[in-house]
N, C-alpha and C positions, 0 to 999 in steps of 0.2 A: 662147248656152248651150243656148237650149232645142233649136234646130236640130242642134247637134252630141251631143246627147242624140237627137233622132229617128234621127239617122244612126248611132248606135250600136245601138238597137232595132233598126232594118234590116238593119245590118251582122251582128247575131248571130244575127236570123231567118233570113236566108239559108244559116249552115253548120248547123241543126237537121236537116234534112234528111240529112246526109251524118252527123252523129252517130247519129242513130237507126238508119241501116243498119249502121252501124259496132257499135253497142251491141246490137241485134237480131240479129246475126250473132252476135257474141259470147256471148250468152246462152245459144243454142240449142245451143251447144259444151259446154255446161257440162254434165257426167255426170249430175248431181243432177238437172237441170232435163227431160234426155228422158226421165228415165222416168213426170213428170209429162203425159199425154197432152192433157188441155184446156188446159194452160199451155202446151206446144210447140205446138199450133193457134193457140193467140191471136196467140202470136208470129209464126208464120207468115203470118196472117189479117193480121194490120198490115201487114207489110214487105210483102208481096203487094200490097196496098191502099195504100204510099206518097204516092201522088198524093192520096191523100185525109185518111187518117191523120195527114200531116206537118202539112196546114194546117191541122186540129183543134188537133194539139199546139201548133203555134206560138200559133196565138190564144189558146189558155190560157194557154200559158206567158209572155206578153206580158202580158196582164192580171194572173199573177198574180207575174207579177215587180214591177207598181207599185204591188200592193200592200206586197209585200218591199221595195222601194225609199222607199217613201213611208216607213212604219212604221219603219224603220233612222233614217231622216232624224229624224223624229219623238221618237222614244225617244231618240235622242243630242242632240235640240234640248231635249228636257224633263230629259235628265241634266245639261247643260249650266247650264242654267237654275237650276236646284236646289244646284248647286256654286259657282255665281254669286251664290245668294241666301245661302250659307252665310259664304261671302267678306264682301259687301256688307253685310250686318245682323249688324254687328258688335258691335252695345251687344245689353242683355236684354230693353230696352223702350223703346217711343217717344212721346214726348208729340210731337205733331201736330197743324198745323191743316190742314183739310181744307172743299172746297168742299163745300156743300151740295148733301146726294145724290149722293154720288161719296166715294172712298175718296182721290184725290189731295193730294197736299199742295198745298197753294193757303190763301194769306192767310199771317195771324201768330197768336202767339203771343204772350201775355202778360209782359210780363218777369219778373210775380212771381212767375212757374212756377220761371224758374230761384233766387230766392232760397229759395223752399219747398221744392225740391225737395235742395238741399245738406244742410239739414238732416235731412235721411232719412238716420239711421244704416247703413242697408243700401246705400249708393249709397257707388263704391268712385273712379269719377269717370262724369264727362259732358261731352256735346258737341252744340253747334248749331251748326243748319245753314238758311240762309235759300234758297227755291226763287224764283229770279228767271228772267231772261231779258236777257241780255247783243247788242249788237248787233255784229257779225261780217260783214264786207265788206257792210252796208246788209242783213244777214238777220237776224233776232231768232232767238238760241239757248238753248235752253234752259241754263241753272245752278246748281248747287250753291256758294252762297260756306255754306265750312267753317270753324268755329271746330274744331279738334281736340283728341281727348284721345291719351291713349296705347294705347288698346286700338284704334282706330280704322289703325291703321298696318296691320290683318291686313284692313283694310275693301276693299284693292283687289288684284286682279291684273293685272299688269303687262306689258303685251306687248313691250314695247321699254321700258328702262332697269332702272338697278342698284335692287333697294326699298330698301334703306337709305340709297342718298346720293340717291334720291330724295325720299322720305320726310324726312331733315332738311334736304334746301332748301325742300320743301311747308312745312315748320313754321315757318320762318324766312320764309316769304312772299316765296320767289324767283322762282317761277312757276306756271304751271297745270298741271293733268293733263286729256289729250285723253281721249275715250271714241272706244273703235274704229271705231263708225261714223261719226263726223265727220271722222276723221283721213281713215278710206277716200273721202270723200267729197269730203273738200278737197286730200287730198295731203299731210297734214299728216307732217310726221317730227319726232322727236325731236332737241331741241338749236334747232331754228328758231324764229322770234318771230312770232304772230299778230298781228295790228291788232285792238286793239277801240274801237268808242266808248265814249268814258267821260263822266262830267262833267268831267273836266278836258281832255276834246278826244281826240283817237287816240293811245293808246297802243301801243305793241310790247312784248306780253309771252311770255318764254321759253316752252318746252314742255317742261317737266320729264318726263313721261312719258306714254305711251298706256296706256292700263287697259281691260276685257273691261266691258260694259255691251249690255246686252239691254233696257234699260227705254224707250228713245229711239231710233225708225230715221234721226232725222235727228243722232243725237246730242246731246254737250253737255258742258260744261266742269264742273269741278273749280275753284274758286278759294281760296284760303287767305283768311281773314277781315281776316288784316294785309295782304295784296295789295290787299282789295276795298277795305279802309278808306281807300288812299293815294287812291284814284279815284273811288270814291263815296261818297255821305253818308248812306245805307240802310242803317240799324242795325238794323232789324228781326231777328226768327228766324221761321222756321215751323216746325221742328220742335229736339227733344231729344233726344237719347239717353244713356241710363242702360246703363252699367253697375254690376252688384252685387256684392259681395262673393259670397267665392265659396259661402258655406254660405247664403245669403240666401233667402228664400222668393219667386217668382217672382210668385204669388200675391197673394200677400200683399199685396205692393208693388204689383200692381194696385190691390188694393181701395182702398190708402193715397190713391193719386193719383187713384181715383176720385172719393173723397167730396174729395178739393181740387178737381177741377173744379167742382164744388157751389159752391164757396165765391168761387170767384177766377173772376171777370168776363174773356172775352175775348172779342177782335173778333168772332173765327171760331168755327165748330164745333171741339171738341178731340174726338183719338180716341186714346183709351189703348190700345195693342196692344205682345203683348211679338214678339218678333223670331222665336218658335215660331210662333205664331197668324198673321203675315203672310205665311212660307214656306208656310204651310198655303193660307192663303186664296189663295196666288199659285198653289200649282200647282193648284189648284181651277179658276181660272180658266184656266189651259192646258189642262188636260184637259177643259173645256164646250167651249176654241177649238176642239180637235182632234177632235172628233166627230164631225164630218162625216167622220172618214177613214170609220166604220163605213159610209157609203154608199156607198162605195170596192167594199169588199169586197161588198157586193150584186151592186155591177155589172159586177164581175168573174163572179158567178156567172151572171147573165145572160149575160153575153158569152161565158163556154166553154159553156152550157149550151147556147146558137145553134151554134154551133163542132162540137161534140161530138155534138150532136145531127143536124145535118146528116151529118155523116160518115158516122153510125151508121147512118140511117136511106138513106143511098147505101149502104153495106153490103151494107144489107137487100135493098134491091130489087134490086143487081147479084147476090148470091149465094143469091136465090131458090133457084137450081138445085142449089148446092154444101149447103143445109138440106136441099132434098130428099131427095138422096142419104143424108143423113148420116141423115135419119129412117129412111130408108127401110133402112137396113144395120142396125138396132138403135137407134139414137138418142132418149133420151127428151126430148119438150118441156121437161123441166126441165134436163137437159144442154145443150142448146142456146141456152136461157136465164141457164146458168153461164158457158158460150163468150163469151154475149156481155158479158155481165156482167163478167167474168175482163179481155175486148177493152178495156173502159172503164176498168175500173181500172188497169189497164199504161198505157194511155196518158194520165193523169191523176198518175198516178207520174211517169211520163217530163215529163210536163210542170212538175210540185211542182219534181223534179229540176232541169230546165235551166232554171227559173225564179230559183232561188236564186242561181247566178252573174253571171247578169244583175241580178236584183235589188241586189245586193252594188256591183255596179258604177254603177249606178243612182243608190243613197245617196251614191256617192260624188261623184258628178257633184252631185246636188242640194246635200249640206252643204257640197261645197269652192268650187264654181265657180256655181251659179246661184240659193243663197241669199247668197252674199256682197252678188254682183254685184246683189241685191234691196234686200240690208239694211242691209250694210255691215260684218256683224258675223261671226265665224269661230266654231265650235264643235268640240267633242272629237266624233271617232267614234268613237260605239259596236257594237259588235254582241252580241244576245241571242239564245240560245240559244230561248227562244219562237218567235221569227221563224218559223226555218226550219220547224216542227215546224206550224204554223199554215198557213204555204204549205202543204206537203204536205197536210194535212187540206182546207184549201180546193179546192184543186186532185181531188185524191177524191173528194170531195163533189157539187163542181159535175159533170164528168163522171157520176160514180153517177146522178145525178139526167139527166143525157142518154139514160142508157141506157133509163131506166123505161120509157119507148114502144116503139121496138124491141121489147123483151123483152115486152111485152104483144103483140104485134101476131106474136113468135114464137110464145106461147103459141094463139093465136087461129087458126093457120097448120094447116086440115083435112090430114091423108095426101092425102088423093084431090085436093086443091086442089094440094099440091105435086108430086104424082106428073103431073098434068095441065102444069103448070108444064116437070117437064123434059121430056114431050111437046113 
């Protein structure tokens, strides 16, 4: 994947060259644009300058394609995520046990949570769910065995099968439901029967359906609680979920189950969270993962700024004699430091510019074909209107910032030094 991703990089640095002549021509036709004088020079000054100019632009426009490519990937992996979480956290709140110092479900749960907790006028139904690990061709997989409620049926998306005649053989404890990456990883399809070990020896159980899951790269099973009971003897839960009435105080009903943890003794740590507070805390934690993109974008400014910079600065010392002149006809040191200025920003345009279709191309190669083949797992693309608008400003920026030396070193540039020059 990755390779045929380099060879797309290559493949569209190659015709930049043939666009910018094509675009640069174009320009220069345009009525409006010749009666701009230092904007018809810049223009000229580039195309003239090709050989040097193009490989500025490509470098930038390379670097600041991945970062348009990355950030697309990103933004559609954190939308993705967030519509997953809304799916999946289906009840209002979760009584949970959780390992020490970690937010994960891990251990049990007390069972007089569930008697105390029926009695809450506000609780409209509930469901538990025990976190095990099931063994699958001799590999231990992670599991959810589900006791179900009714509101719990909007808790999965479904990538292959019908939700409803899925949904009452899951209730009826006809089979499991795959999560995406395990199926990607096994081959698994809908309708066929997996081997597990169980306590009553290896069983083959149906595959009711595949479902979208982000939370596991190696995946993990779904089991109905009437399935799991035919084959094991672990009654345990680790966790609950509550749904409330619909006028219920969200609140409230925290506080209620707090002061019962007080009271009612369990194995594990318990952690009351309502199903707002958890989406919260999740994309919290995506967006500290993804922060390293920001060093992305550093070194993208580094890298046009070497780019842009070199170009600039060959420019300079090839058209020592083409400054001369132009000082030498009227020309002020600030006009010439427009020129060049004017030079930098076109070509930081042109690059914002053909960075964006690469870019585009880019995310798609990443979300479709070599995060799958990573994770296992498929997401929606997105595109943001930020993106693009950000390229361009980076791309701007970073060139502007190449020009600064030049343009000091034009300013610095004596008559008599230049006049000696085209001597």
């Amino acid at each position: 994947g990755f390779v045929g991703l380099f060879g797309l990089i290559v493949g569209y640095s190659l015709i930049i060259p043939w666009l910018l002549r094509v675009s640069l021509q174009a320009l220069q036709r345009v009525k409006h644009l010749q009666r701009q004088l230092l904007l018809r020079m810049a223009l000229r000054g580039i195309q003239a300058s090709l050989s040097r100019t193009a490989l500025a632009i490509i470098a930038l426009t390379v670097a600041v394609s991945a970062t348009v490519g990355v950030s697309l990937m990103i933004g559609s992996f954190r939308g993705s995520v967030a519509t997953w979480l809304e799916h999946t956290l289906s009840s209002d709140i979760y009584v949970s046990a959780v390992a020490p110092g970690e937010s994960k479900v891990q251990g049990t749960v007390n069972p007089a949570w569930l008697e105390e907790i029926k009695r809450l006028p506000e609780v409209a139904s509930l469901s538990n769910g025990l976190s095990t690990h099931v063994s699958l061709d001799g590999m231990p997989i992670p599991a959810l065995v589900l006791a179900p409620a009714a509101h719990n049926a909007q808790g999965f998306e479904y990538l292959a099968g019908e939700p409803r005649q899925v949904w009452q053989a899951f209730m009826q404890g006809n089979g499991v439901l795959v999560s995406e990456p395990l199926a990607y990883h096994r081959g698994i399809k809908v309708g066929q029967a997996i081997t597990l070990q169980t306590e009553r020896g290896l069983q083959a159980l149906p595959v009711l359906a595949i479902y979208r899951d982000y939370s596991a790269t190696q995946g993990m099973l779904v089991i109905p609680r009437l399935l799991f009971n035919r084959y094991w003897q672990d009654s345990n839960i680790s966790s609950i979920g509550l749904k409330l009435k619909p006028n219920a105080d969200v609140a409230a009903v925290e506080q209620q189950l707090q002061r019962l943890a007080t009271q009612i003794v369990s194995p594990s740590p318990i952690s009351i969270r309502s199903s707002q507070s958890i989406r919260e805390f999740s994309l919290q934690i995506f967006d500290r993962t993804f922060a390293i993109t920001n060093v992305l974008r550093l070194l993208v400014i580094v890298v046009a700024f070497i780019g842009v910079f070199s170009a600039l600065m060959a420019l300079f010392l090839e058209k020592g004699r083409e400054y001369a002149i132009l000082r030498a006809t009227g020309f002020t040191p600030q006009q010439l430091s427009r020129l060049v200025l004017l030079q930098a920003a076109i070509m930081g345009l042109f690059a914002g510019l053909l960075a964006l279709p690469l870019g585009s191309i880019m995310s798609l190669v990443l979300i479709d074909i070599i995060n799958q083949r990573s994770f296992g797992w498929t997401m929606h693309t997105q595109f943001f209107a930020s993106v693009p608008l950000q390229a361009l400003i980076l791309a701007l920026l970073a060139a502007s910032l190449a020009s600064l030396y030049p343009v000091k070193r034009l300013n610095q540039l004596a008559l008599r030094q230049a006049f000696s020059q085209v001597a």
